[in-house]
C-alpha positions as CSV (number, residue, x, y, z in Angstrom):
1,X,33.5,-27.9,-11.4
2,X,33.4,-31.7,-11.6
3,X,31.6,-33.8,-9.0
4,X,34.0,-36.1,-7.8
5,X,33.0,-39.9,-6.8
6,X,34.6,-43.3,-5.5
7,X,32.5,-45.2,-8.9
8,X,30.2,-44.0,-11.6
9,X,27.9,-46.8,-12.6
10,X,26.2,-45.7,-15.9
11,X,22.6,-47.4,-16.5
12,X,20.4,-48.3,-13.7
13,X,19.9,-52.8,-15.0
14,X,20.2,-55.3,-12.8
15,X,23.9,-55.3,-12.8
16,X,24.5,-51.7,-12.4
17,X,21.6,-51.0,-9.4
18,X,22.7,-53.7,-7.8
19,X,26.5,-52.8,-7.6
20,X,25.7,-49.6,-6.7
21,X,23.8,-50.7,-3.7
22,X,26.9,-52.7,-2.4
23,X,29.3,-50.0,-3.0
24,X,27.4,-47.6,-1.3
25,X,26.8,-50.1,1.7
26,X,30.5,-50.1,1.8
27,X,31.0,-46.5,2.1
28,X,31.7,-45.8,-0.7
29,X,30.2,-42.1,-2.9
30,X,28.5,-44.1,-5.8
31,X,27.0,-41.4,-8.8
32,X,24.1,-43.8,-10.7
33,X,23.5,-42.2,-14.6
34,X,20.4,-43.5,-16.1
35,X,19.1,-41.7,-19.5
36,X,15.3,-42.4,-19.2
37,X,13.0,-41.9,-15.5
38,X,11.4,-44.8,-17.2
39,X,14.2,-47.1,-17.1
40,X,14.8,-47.5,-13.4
41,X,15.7,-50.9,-12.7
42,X,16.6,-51.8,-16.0
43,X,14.8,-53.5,-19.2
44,X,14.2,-56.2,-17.5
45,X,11.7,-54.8,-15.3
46,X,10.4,-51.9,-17.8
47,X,10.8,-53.8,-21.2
48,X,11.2,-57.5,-21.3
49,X,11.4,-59.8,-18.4
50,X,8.6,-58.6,-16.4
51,X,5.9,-57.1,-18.7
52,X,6.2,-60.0,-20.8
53,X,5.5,-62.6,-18.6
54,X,2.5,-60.0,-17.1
55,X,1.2,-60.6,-20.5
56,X,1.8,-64.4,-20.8
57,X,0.1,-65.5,-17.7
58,X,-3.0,-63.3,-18.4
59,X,-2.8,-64.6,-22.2
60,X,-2.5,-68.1,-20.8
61,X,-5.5,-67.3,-18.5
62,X,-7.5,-66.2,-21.6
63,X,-7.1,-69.3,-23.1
64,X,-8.2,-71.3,-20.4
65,X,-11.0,-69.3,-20.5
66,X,-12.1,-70.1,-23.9
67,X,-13.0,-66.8,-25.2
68,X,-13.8,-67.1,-29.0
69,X,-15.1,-63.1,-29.5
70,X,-12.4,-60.7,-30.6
71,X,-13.9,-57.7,-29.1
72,X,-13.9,-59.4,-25.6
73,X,-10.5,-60.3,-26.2
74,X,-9.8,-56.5,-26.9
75,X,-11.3,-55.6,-23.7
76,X,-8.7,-58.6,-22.2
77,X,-6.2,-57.3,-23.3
78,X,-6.4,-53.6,-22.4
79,X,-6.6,-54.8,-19.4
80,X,-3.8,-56.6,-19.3
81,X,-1.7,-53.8,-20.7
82,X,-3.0,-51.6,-17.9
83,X,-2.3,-54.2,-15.3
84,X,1.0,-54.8,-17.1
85,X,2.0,-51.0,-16.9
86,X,0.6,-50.7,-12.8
87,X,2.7,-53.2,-11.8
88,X,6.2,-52.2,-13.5
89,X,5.6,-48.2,-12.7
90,X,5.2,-49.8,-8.9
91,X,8.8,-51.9,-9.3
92,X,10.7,-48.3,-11.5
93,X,9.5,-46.3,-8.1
94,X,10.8,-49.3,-5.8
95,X,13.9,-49.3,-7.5
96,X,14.9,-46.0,-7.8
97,X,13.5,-45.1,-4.2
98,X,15.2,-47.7,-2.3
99,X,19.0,-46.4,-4.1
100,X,17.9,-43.0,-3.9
101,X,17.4,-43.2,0.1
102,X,20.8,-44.4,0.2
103,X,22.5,-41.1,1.4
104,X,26.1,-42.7,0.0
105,X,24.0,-43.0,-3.8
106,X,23.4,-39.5,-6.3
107,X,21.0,-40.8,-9.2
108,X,22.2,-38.4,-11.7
109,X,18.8,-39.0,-15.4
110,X,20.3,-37.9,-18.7
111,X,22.9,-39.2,-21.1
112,X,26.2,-39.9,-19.6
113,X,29.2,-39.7,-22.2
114,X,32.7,-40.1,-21.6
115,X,34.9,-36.7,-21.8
116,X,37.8,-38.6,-20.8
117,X,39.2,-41.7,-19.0
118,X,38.1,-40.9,-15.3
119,X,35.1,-37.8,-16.4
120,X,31.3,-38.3,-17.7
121,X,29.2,-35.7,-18.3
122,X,25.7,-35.9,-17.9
123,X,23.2,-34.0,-19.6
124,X,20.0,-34.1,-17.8
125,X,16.4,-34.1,-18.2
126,X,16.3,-30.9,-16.7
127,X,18.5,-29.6,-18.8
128,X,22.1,-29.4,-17.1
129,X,24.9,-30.1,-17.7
130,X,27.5,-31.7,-15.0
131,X,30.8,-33.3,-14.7
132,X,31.2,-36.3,-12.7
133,X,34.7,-37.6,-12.1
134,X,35.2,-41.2,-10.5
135,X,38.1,-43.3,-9.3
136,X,36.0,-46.3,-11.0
137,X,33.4,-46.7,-13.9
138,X,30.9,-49.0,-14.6
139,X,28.9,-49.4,-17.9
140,X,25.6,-51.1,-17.3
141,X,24.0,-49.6,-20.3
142,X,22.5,-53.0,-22.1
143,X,21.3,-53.9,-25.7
144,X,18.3,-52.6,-27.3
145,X,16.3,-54.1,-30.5
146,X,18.5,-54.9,-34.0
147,X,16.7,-53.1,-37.0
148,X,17.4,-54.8,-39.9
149,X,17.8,-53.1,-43.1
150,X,14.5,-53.6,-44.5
151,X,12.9,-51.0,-46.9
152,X,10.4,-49.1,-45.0
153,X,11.3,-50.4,-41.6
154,X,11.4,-47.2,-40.3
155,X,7.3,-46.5,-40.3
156,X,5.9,-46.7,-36.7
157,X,3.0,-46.4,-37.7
158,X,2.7,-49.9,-38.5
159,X,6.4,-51.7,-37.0
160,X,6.9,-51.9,-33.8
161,X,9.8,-53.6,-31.7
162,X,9.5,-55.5,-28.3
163,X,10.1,-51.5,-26.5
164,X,6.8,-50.4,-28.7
165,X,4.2,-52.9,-28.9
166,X,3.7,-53.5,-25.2
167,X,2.4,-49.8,-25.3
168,X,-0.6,-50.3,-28.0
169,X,-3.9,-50.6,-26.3
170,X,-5.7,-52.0,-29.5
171,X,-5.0,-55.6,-29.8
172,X,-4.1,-56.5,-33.3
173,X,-6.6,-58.8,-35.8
174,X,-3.1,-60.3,-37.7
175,X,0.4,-59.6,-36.4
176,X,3.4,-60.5,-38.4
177,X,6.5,-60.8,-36.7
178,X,10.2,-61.1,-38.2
179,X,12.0,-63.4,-36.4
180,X,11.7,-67.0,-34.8
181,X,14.4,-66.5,-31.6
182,X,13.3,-66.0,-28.5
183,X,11.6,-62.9,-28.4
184,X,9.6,-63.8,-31.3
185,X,8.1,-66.9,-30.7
186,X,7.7,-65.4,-26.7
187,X,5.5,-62.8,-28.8
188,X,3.7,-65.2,-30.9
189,X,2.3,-67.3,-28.4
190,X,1.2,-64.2,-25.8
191,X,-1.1,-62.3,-29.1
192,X,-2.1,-65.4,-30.4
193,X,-3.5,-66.6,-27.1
194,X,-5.3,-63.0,-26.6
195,X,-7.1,-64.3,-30.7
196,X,-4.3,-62.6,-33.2
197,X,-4.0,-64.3,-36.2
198,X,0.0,-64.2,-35.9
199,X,2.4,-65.0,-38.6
200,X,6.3,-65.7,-38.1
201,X,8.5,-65.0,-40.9
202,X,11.6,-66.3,-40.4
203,X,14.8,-66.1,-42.9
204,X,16.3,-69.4,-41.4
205,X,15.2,-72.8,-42.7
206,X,14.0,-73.5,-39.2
207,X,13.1,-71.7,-35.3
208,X,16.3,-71.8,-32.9
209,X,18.3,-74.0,-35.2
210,X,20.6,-74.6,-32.0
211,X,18.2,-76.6,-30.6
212,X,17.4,-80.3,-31.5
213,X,14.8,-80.6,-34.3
214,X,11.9,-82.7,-32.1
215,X,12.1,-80.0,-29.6
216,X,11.7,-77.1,-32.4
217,X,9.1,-79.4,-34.1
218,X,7.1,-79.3,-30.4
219,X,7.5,-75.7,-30.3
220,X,6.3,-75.5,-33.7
221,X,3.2,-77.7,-32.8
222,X,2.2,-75.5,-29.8
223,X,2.0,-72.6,-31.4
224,X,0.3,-74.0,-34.0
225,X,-2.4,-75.1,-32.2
226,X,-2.8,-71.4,-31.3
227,X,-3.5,-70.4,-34.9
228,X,0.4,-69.4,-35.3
229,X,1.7,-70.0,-38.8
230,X,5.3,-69.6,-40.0
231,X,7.2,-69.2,-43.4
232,X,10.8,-70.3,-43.1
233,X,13.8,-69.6,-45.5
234,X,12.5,-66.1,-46.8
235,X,14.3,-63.0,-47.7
236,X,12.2,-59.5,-46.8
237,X,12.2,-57.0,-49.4
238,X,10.0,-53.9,-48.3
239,X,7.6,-53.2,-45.5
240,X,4.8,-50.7,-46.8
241,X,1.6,-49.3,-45.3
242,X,-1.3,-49.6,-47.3
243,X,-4.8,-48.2,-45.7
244,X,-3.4,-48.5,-42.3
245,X,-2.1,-52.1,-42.9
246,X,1.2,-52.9,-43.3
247,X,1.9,-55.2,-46.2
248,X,5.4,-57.3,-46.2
249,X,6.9,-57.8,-49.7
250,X,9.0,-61.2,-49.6
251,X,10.4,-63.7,-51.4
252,X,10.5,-67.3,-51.0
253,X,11.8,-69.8,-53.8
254,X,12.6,-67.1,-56.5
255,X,8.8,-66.2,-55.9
256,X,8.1,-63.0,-54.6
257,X,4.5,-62.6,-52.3
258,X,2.8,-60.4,-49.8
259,X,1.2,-60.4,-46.3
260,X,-0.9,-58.1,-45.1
261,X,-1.5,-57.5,-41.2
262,X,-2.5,-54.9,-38.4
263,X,1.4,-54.5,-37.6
264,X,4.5,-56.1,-38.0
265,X,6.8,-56.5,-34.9
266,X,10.8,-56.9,-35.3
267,X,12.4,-59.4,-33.5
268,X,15.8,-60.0,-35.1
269,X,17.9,-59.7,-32.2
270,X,19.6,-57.7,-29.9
271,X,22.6,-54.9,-30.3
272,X,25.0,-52.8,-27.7
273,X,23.4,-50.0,-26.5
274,X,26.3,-47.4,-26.8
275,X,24.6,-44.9,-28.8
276,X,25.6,-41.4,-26.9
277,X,28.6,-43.1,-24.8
278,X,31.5,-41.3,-26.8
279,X,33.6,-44.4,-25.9
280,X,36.2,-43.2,-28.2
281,X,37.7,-40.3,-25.5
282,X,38.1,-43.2,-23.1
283,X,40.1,-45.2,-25.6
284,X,37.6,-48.1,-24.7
285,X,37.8,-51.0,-27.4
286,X,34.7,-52.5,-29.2
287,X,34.3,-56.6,-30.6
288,X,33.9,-57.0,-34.0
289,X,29.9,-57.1,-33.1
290,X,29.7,-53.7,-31.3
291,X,29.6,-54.6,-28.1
292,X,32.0,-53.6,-25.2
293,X,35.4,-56.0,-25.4
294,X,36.1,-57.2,-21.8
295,X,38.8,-60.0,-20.5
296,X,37.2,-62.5,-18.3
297,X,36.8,-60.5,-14.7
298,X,34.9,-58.2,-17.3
299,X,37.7,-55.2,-17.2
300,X,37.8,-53.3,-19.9
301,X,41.5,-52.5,-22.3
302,X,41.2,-48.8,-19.9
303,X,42.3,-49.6,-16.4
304,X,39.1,-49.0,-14.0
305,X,36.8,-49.0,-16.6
306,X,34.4,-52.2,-16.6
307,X,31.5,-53.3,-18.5
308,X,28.9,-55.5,-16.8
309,X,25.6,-56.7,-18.7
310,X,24.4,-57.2,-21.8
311,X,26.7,-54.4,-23.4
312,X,29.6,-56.5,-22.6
313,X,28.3,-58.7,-25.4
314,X,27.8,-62.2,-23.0
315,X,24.4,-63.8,-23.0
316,X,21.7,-61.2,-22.6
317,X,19.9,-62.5,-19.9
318,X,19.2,-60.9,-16.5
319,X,20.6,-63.3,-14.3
320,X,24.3,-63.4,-16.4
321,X,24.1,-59.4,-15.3
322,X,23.7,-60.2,-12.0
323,X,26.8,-62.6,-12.3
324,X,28.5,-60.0,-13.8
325,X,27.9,-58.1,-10.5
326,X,29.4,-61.0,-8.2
327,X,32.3,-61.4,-10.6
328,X,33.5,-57.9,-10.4
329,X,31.9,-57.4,-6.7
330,X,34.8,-60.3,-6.0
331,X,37.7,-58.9,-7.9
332,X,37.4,-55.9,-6.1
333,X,37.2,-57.0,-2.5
334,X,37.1,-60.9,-2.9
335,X,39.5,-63.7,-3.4
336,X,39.7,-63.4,-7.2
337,X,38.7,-66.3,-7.8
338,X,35.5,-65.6,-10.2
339,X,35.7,-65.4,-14.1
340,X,33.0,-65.7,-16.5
341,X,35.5,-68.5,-18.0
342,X,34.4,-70.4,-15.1
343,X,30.8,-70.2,-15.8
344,X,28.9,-72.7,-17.3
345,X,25.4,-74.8,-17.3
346,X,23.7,-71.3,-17.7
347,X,19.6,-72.5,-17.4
348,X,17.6,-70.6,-19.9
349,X,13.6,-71.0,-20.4
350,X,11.6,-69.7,-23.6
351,X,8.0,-68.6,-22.1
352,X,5.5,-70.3,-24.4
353,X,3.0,-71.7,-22.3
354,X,4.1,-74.7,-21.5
355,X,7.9,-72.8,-21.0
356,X,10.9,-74.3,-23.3
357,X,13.5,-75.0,-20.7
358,X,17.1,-76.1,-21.2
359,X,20.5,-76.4,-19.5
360,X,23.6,-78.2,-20.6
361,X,23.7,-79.9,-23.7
362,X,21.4,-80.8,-25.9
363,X,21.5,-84.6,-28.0
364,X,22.6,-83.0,-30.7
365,X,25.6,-80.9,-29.1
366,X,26.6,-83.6,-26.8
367,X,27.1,-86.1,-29.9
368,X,29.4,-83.4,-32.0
369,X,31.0,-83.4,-28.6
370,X,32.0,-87.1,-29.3
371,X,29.6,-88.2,-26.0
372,X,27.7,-91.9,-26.4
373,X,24.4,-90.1,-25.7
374,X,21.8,-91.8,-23.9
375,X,18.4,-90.3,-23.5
376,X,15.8,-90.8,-21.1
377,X,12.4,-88.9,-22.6
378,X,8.7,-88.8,-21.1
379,X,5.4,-87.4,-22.3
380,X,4.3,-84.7,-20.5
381,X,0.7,-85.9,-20.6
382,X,2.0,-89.2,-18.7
383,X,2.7,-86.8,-15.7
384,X,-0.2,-87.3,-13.0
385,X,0.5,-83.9,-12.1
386,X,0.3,-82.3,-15.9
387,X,-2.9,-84.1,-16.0
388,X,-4.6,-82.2,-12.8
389,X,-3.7,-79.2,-14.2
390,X,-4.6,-80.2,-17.3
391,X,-1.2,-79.1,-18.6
392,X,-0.2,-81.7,-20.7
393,X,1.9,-80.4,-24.5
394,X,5.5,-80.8,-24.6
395,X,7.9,-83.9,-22.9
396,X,10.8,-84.0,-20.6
397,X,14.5,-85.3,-22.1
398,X,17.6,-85.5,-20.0
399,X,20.9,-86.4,-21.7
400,X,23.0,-88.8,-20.3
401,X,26.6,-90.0,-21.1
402,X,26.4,-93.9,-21.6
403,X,30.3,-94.4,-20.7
404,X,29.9,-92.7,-17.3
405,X,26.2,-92.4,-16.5
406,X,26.5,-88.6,-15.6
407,X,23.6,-86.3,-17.1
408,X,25.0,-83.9,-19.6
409,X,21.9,-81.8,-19.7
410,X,18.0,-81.5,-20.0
411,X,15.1,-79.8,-22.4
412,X,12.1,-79.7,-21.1
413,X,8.6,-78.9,-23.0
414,X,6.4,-78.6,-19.9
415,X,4.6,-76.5,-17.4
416,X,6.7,-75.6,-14.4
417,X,9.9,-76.9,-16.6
418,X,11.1,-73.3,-16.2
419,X,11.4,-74.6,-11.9
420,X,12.6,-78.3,-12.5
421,X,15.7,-77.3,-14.6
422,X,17.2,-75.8,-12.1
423,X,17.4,-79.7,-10.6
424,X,18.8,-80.4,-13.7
425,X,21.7,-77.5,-13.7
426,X,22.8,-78.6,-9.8
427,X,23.0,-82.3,-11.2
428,X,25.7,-81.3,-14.4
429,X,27.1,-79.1,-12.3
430,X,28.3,-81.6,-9.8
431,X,28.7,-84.4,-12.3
432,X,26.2,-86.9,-10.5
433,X,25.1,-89.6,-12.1
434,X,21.3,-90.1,-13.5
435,X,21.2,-92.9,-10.9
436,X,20.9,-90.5,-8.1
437,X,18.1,-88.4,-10.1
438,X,15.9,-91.2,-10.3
439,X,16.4,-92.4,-6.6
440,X,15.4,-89.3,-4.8
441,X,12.5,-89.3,-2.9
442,X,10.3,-86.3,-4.0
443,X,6.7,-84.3,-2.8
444,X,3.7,-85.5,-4.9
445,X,2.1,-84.5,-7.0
446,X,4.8,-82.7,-8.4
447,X,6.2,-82.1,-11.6
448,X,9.9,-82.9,-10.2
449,X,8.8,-86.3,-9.4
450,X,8.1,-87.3,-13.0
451,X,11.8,-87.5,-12.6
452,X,11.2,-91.2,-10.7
453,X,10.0,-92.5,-13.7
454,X,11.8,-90.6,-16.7
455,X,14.9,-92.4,-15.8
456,X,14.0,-95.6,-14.8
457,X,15.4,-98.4,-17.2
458,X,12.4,-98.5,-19.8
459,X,12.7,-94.6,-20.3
460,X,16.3,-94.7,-21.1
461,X,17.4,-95.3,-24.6
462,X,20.7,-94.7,-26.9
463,X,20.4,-92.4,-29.7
């Protein structure tokens, strides 16, 4: 006997809970699928966002602090993985208790597989095995870590991934991690902060080569400072463990050399999360990457079928699932009018201590775009504010076009940067000119009101 429901919203991220909410709010018999009880509300809240930046504030407080002896640092940071693992067991229990008191929502936890175009079953934690049928289906199921095809890869014992490590209550001595992207170098500066001697090993000739090289080169400096060391343009042969340390075999210039460390943590990405799915009896189409192919109101090729989130293969960040929510929340009772085509200026900040912030383009993107770039570029440490707080690394550079004086886009190096882009994004967003920046009148002290004086005449320069 099949259950029979208006949608079916498999995983229980941002995107997904948060549709379910409004359909249920709008009458309608919502069934929520989510494999894990420890996955309520998402990765974000259970395995990235949130417990990471738990463990960046408190690493960022260590540092402040001064501590030089490892085994108080230990102590640190067991309890900051404790504190880290109250707080998100608090937000899974908010989560799933504010849908499940929603008498229009039935949280079904197990895997959820398609049977057929309209039908999932679910086989739960308890054991059962039910049918749900539904008018409409939503996958919400995410990404989860990208495993390279390293020789001995495989040994937990001594590799982790961002899902693993957060869970060790013995704070490593020397960490290697694969991978300079986001989640990497995120890593790198929280253990190094609580005293790991980290190393990055990164196959690329340089960190996030999208960005431009004197903001990488700042990044690079940071972390340096911090006792973070990397080896670029590598190739990783085998990982083995050798008396409980694991020891990278690589090569670099025809030269093959190891390290030895505590653990090594992968970061090389991101994949679709449809393991289990059995997408093939719906018919639905995968991109050449994996993930879920959608058109641009994020419908699948099967008609009421959608995928919203990072399984949809769109930039895997939080707030682009909750996007995905109004986009489809609109197509279905809306004007129609919103497309992911339509979005741009996404903000996106790399949490280092002082955050990497960016929106728009860069210098180097806005010259292969054929822009006259201007850039206006200020020293953190000239910020009287920075200097209170004694936060004073990094710079702030805005991009402007020289022809029409509009600002193309910002990166910012600096503490609170992750707040002032978002002054940045409204200002490319509606085209305004730089002018209009630097003439507001804004609180002191402030970071924000560095802004006066970033853009002023002497600040501005072509590149």
């Amino acid at each position: 006997m099949k259950n029979k429901f208006d949608a079916i919203i498999i995983g229980f991220g941002k995107g997904g809970k948060t549709l379910a909410g409004d359909l249920a709010n709008r009458g309608q018999k919502v069934a929520l699928v989510e494999k894990s009880s420890k996955m309520y509300g998402g990765t974000c809240i259970n395995q990235a966002c949130i417990p990471t930046k738990i463990l960046e504030n408190e690493a960022s407080i260590i540092r402040r602090e001064n501590i030089n002896e490892f085994d108080k640092m230990q102590v640190k940071y067991e309890e900051s993985i404790n504190k880290k693992e109250t707080l998100i067991t608090k937000l899974r229990g908010a989560n799933y208790n504010k849908l499940n008191s929603n008498e229009n929502i039935t949280i079904f936890t197990g895997q959820g597989s398609f049977v057929n175009e309209r039908t999932i079953e679910v086989n739960t934690i308890d054991g059962e095995t039910l049918l749900l049928e539904g008018e409409k289906i939503f996958i919400n199921t995410g990404s989860k870590p990208f495993i390279p095809n390293i020789e001995g890869i495989e040994n937990s014992n001594i590799v982790h991934t961002n899902e693993t490590i957060m869970n060790l209550k013995e704070l490593p001595k020397k960490m290697t991690i694969i991978g300079a992207g986001f989640i990497g170098l995120e890593f790198a500066g929280i253990y190094s902060s609580f005293g790991s001697q980290v190393t990055v090993i990164n196959t690329h000739s340089t960190i996030l080569p999208k960005e431009d090289e004197e903001d990488t080169n700042e990044i690079i400096n940071i972390l340096q400072k911090r006792n973070v060391s990397f080896i670029n343009e590598v190739s990783i042969k085998e990982i083995k463990e050798e008396e409980k340390l694991a020891k990278l075999i690589y090569t670099k210039n025809g030269e093959e050399k190891e390290l030895l460390s505590d653990i090594v943590l992968v970061a090389t990405g991101r994949k679709a999360n449809t393991e289990g799915l059995k997408l093939e009896n719906a018919g639905i189409k995968l991109d050449t990457r994996g993930f879920i192919e959608v058109n641009d109101v994020l419908e699948t090729n099967i008609k009421n079928i959608w995928a919203l989130g990072d399984i949809n293969g769109g930039p895997q960040f939080t707030y682009i699932s909750l996007d995905d929510y109004r986009i489809i929340i609109n197509q279905l009772f809306g004007d129609k009018s919103r497309k992911t085509s339509d979005r741009k200026n996404v903000p996106s900040a790399l949490f280092i201590d002082p955050a990497f912030s960016r929106v728009g383009l860069n210098v180097k993107e806005a010259k292969e775009k054929g822009y006259n770039v201007l850039v206006a570029k200020m020293a953190t440490e000239a910020i009287p504010r920075a200097k209170q707080i004694g936060k004073t690394d990094g710079f702030i550079k805005i991009v402007i076009d020289k022809d029409s004086e509009k600002v193309l886009g910002a990166t910012m190096i600096a503490k609170e940067s992750s707040e002032m882009i978002h002054l940045i994004q409204l200002a490319v967003d509606l085209e305004v000119k730089y002018t209009y920046l630097r003439d507001r009148i804004y609180a002191h002290p402030t970071m924000t009101e560095a802004l006066n004086d970033i853009l002023s005449p002497a600040m501005i320069k072509e590149v």
